[in-house]
C-alpha positions as CSV (number, residue, x, y, z in Angstrom):
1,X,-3.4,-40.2,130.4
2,X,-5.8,-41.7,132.9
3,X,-3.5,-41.3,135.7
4,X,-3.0,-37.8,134.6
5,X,-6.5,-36.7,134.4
6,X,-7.2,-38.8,138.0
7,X,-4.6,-36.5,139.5
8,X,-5.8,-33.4,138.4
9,X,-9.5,-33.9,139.6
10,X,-7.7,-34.1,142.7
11,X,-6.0,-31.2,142.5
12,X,-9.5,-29.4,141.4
13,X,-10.9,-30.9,144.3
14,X,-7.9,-30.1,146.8
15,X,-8.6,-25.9,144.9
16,X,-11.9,-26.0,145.0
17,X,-13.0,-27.8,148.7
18,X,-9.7,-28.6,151.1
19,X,-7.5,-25.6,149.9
20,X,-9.4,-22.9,151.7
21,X,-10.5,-24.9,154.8
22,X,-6.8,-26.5,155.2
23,X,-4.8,-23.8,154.5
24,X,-5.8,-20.2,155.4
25,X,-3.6,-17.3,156.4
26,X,-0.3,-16.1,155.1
27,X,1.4,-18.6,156.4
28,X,-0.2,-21.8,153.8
29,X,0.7,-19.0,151.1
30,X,3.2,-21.1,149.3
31,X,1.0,-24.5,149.8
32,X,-1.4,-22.6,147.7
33,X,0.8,-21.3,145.3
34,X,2.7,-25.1,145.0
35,X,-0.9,-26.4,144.6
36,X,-1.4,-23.8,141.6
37,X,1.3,-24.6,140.2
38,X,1.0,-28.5,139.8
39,X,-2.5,-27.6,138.3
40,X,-0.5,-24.9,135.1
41,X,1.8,-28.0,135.0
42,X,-0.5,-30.4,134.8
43,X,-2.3,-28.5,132.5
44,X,0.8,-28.0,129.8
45,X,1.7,-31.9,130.3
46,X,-2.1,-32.3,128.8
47,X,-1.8,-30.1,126.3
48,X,1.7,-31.5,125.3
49,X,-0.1,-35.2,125.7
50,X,-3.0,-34.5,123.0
51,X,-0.4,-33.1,120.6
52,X,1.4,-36.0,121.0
53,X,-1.6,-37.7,120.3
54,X,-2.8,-35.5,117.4
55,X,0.8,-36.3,115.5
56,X,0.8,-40.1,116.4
57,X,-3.1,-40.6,114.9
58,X,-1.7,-38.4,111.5
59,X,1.0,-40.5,111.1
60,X,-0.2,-43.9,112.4
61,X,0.9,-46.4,109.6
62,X,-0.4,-49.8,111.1
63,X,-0.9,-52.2,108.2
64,X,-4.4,-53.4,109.7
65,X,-5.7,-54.3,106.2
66,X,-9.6,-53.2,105.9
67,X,-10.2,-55.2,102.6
68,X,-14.2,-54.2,102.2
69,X,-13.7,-50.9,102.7
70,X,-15.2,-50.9,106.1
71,X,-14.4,-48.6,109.3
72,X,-10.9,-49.0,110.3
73,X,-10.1,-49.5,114.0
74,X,-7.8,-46.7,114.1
75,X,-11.2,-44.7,113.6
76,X,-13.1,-46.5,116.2
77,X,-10.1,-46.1,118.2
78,X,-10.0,-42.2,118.0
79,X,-13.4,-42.2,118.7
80,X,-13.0,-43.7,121.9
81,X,-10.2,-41.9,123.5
82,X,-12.7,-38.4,122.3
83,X,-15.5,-40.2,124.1
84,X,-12.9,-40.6,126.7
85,X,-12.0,-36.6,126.8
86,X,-15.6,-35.5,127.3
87,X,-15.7,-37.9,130.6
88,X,-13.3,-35.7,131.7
89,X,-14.6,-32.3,130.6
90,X,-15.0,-30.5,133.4
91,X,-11.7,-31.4,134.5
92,X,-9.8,-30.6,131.7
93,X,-11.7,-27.4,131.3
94,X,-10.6,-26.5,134.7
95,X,-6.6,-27.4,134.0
96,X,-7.4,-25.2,130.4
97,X,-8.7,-22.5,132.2
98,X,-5.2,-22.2,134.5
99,X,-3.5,-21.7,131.1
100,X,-5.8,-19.4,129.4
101,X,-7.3,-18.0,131.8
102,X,-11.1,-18.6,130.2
103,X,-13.9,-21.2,131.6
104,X,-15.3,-21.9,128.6
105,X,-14.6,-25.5,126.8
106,X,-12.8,-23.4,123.5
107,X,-9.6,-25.6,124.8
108,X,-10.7,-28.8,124.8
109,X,-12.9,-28.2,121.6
110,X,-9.5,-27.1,119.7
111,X,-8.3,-30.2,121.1
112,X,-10.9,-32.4,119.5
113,X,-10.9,-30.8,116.3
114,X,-7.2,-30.6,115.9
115,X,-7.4,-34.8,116.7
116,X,-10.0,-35.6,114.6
117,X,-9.0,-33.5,111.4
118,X,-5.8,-35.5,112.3
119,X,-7.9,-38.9,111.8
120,X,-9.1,-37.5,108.5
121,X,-5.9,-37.0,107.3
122,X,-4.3,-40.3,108.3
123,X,-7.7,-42.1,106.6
124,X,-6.9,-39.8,103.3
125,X,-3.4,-41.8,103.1
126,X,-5.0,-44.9,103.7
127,X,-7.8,-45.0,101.5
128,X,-4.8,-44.4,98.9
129,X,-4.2,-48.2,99.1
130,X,-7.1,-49.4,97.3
131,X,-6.9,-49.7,93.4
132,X,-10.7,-49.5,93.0
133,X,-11.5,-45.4,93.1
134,X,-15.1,-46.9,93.9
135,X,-13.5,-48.9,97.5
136,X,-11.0,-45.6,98.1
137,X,-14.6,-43.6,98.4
138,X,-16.7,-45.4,99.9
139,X,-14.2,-46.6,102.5
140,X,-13.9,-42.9,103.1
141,X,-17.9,-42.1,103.5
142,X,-18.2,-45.4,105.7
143,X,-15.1,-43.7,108.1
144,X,-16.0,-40.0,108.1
145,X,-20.0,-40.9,109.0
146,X,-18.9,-42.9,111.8
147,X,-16.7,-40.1,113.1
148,X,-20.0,-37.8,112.4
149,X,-22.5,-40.0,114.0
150,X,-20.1,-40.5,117.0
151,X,-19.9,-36.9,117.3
152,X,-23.5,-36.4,117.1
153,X,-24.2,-39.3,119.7
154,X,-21.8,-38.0,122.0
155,X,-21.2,-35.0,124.6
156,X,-19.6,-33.4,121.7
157,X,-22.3,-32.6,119.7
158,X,-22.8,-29.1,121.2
159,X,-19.2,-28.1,121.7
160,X,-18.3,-29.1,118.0
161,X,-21.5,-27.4,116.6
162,X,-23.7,-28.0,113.7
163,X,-21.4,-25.8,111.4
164,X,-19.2,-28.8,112.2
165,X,-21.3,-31.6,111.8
166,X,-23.1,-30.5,108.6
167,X,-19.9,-29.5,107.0
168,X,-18.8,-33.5,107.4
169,X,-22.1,-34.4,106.5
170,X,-21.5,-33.0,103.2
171,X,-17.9,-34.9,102.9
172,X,-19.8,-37.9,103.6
173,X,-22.3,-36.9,100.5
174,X,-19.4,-36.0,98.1
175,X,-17.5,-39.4,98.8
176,X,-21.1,-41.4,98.5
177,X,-21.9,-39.3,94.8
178,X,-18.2,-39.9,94.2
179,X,-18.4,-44.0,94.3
180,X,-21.5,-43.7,92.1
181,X,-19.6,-42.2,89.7
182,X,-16.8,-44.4,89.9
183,X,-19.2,-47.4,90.1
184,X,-21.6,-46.8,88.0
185,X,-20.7,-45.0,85.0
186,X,-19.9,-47.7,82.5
187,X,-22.1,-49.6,83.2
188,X,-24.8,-46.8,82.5
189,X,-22.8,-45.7,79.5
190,X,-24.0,-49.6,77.9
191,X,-27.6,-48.7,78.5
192,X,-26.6,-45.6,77.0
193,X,-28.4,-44.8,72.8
194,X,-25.3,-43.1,71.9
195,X,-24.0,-45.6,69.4
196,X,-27.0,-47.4,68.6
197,X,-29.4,-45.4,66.4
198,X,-28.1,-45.3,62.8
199,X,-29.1,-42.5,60.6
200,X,-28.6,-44.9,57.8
201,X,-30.3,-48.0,59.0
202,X,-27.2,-50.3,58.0
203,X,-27.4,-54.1,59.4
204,X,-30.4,-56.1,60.7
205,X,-33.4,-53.8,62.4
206,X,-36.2,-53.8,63.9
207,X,-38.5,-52.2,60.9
208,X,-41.6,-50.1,61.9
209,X,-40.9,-49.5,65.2
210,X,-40.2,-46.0,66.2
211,X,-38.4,-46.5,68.8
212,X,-35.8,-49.0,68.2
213,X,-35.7,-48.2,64.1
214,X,-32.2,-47.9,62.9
215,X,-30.8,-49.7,65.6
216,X,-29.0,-52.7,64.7
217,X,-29.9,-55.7,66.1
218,X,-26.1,-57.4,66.4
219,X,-25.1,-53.5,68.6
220,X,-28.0,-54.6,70.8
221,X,-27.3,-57.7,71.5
222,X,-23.9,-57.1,72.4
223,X,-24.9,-54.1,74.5
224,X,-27.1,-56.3,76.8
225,X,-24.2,-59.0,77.4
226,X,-22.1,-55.9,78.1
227,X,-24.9,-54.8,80.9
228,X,-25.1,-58.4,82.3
229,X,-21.7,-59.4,82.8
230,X,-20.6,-55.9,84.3
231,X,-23.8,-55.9,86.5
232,X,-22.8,-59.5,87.7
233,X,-19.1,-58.3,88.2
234,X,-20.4,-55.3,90.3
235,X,-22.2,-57.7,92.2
236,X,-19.9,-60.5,93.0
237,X,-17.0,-57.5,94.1
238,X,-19.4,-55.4,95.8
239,X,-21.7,-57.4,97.7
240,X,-17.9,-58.4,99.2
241,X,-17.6,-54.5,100.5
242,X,-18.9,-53.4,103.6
243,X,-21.5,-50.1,104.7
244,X,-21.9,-51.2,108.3
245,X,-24.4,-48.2,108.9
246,X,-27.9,-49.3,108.4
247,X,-29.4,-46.6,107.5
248,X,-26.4,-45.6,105.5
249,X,-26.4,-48.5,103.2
250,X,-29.8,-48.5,102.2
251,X,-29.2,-44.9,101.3
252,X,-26.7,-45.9,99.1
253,X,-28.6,-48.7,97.3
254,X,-31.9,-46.3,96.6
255,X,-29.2,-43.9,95.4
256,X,-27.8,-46.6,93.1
257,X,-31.3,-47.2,92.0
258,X,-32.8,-44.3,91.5
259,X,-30.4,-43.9,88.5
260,X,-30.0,-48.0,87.2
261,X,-33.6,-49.1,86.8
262,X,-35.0,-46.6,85.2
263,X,-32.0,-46.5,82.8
264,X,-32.2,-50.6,82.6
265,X,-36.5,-50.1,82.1
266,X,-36.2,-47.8,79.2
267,X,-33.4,-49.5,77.4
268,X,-35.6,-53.1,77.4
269,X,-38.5,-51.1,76.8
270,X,-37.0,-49.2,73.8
271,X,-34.8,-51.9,72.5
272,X,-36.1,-55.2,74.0
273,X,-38.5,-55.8,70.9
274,X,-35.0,-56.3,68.9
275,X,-33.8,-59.7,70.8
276,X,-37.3,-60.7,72.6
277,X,-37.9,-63.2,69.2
278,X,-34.1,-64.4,68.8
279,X,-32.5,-67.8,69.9
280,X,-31.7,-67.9,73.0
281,X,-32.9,-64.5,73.6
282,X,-32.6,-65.2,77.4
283,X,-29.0,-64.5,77.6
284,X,-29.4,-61.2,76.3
285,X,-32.7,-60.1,78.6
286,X,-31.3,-62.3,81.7
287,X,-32.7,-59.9,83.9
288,X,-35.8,-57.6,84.8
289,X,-35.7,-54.3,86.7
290,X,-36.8,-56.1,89.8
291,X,-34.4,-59.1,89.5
292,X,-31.8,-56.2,89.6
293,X,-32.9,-54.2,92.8
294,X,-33.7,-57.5,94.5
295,X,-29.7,-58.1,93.7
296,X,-29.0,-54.5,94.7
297,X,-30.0,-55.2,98.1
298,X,-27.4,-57.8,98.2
299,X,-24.8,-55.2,98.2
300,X,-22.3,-54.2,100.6
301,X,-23.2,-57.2,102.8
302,X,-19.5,-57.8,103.5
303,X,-19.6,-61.5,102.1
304,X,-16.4,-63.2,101.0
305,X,-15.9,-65.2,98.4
306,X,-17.0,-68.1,99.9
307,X,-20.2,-67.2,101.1
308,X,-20.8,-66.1,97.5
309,X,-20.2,-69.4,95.9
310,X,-22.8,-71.2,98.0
């Protein structure tokens, strides 16, 4: 590919500078022609180079295993060989234009798109290999926002356009909203009243107050031993995953707790009083909201097991 782009920016230099000083008159007629025609040839070899490319990145099938859900070097990859094409833009626009006759970049961006939807597609059947729903999504948001901010960063901003962009920024959003469901939802469902509150008051209660009355106090116990060992399996598998992004991760977390703590606050608020007086009543309170978002920060740190022991 490099070889093949070098050569054509000499043609484009040989038809744009030499052609008409060298060879004027009739008599260079077919020089210029010849010339003309390496450049169309040159020009379908390209096109039949990035189509080559396009099928090999849809059906890439390396067996690089990407365990924390990170981005996968076939992504980075892609990226780099895009980066690569908009090096070259002027040249390839001018081998396009011999085909299509146009001198606008609607070639090479139909090139780019075609490659990265391609990219999408192979990452689709890849994230298919994780048995967590929660790690198949969020593998998925880390991939397509670095193929978004690449674009963005990059000389393709402006010939992808922000119809583009935003459109992938709102896959990114629907695979983040999709791990917090995945995630998330059981765990909420234990801080959850459904369950609790007995219109008949049966078993031990917490008489007198409002808030709590009816619940029993055995339901409540075992509802806050439900929270703490989920939470501390969430944590010990997930602050194993990976959101190399930044600004991306902390997204994430503040999105996680926005809907946790003030789920976790009311439930200790409402139903503390029940187990605050009770043996050992520390294994059922273990934590406080801010223990938990100090945890939460822990998340998607990309430590193994290891590091987690220590």
């Amino acid at each position: 590919m490099v070889v093949m782009v070098s050569l054509a920016q000499d043609v484009r230099y040989i038809l744009g500078v030499q052609i008409g000083i060298l060879f004027k008159g009739r008599a260079c007629t077919k020089i210029r022609e010849a010339v003309i025609g390496l450049t169309k040839q040159l020009a379908q070899t390209a096109q039949e180079t990035f189509g080559d490319f396009e099928e090999a990145v849809e059906k890439d099938a390396t067996k690089t295993a990407v365990t924390d859900g990170t981005v996968h070097p076939l992504t980075s990859y892609v990226i780099n060989y895009v980066k690569f094409l908009f090096d070259y833009r002027s040249t390839l626009n001018q081998l396009f234009q011999g085909i299509e006759g146009e001198g606008d970049s609607s070639q090479l961006a139909s090139v780019t798109a075609r490659i990265l939807q391609a990219l999408q597609t192979n990452l689709d059947g890849k994230s298919k290999q994780y048995r967590d729903p929660a790690l198949t999504h969020l593998f998925l948001m880390n991939n397509i926002h670095y193929i978004v901010r690449s674009v963005r960063r990059s000389e393709a901003k402006d010939l992808m356009g922000d119809d583009w962009i935003q459109r992938h920024r709102k896959i990114v959003q629907q695979h983040a909203n999709q791990y917090k469901r995945n995630a998330w939802a059981k765990i909420l469902q234990s801080l959850s009243i459904q369950g609790l509150i007995s219109s008949s008051g049966g078993g031990s209660t917490a008489g007198g107050d409002g808030g709590s009355s009816g619940a029993s106090r055995a339901v409540v116990k075992d509802r806050f031993k439900t929270f703490n060992t989920m939470f501390e399996e969430l944590h010990q598998k997930q602050s194993q995953w990976t959101v190399p992004d930044t600004e991306l991760r902390e997204s994430l977390i503040l999105a996680v707790a926005e809907v946790l703590l003030p789920a976790y606050r009311s439930f200790v608020k409402r139903f503390g009083p029940l187990v605050e007086n009770v043996k050992s009543s520390q294994r059922y309170i273990k934590y406080s909201a801010e223990d938990l978002e100090r945890i939460l920060g822990e998340f998607f740190e990309g430590k193994n097991m290891n590091d987690s022991k220590r």
